[in-house]
C-alpha positions, 0 to 999 in steps of 0.5 A: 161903104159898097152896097151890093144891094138897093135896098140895103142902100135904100135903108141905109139912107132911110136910117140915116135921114131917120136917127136924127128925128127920133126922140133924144133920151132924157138926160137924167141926173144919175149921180142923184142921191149917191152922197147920200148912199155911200158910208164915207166914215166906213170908207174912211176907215177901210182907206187907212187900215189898206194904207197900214199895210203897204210895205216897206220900200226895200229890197228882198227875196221872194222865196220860190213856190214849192213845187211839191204838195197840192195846189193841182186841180182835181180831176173831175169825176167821169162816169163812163159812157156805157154807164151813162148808157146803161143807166138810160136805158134802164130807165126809159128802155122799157118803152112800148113803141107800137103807137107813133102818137104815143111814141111822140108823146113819150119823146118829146114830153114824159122823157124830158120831164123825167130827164130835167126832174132827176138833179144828176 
C-alpha cells in the first residue's frame, strides 16, 4: 500500500512490529455449560411435531392472492406543518426575549426540557 505520509508509514510499521507482542486472549472454553442449558426432550418434541407437518410431495395449485380487500399499508397520520407551528408557538411564543442570558437559558434548557417531557 502507498503511503503519501511518513508518518502514516511510520505507524504502519510500528503496529506491524507491535501486534505480535500484545498479549493473546484467553482461549476460553465457550461451549461450556450449553448441554447442561438446553432442554433437549422439549426440542425433541418440537423437531417431531415440524417433522408431522411437512406436506405431501405432489403436484398442486396455488391459488392467486386476491387483489381485493386490505392487506395495504395505512397511511401514517400527518399533522400539518402550520399545525405543528402554531401549536409551538402557542407554547413557547410568549417568551420575553429582552435579556441574551436569560434568552440562552430559555434556549438551550427550559425549551428542551419542555420538548422532551411532552410524549407527542
Amino acid at each position: 500500500m502507498p503511503f503519501s505520509s511518513p508518518e502514516w508509514e511510520k505507524l504502519s510499521i510500528f503496529l506491524n512490529f507491535l501486534i505480535p507482542k500484545l498479549p493473546a486472549p484467553r482461549d476460553e472454553n465457550l461451549s461450556k455449560g450449553i448441554l447442561e442449558t438446553v432442554d433437549m426432550d422439549s426440542y425433541r418434541v418440537e423437531k417431531q411435531t415440524a417433522q408431522r407437518l411437512t406436506l405431501a410431495d405432489e403436484d398442486r395449485q396455488i391459488e392467486p392472492v386476491p387483489l381485493e380487500g386490505g392487506g395495504q399499508r395505512s397511511e401514517p397520520e400527518l399533522e400539518r406543518l402550520s399545525a405543528i407551528i402554531q401549536s409551538f408557538n402557542d407554547l413557547f411564543g410568549n417568551i420575553d426575549w429582552a435579556d441574551s442570558d436569560r434568552i440562552r437559558k430559555l434556549i438551550t434548557e427550559e425549551i428542551p426540557q419542555r420538548a422532551a417531557a411532552d410524549e407527542a
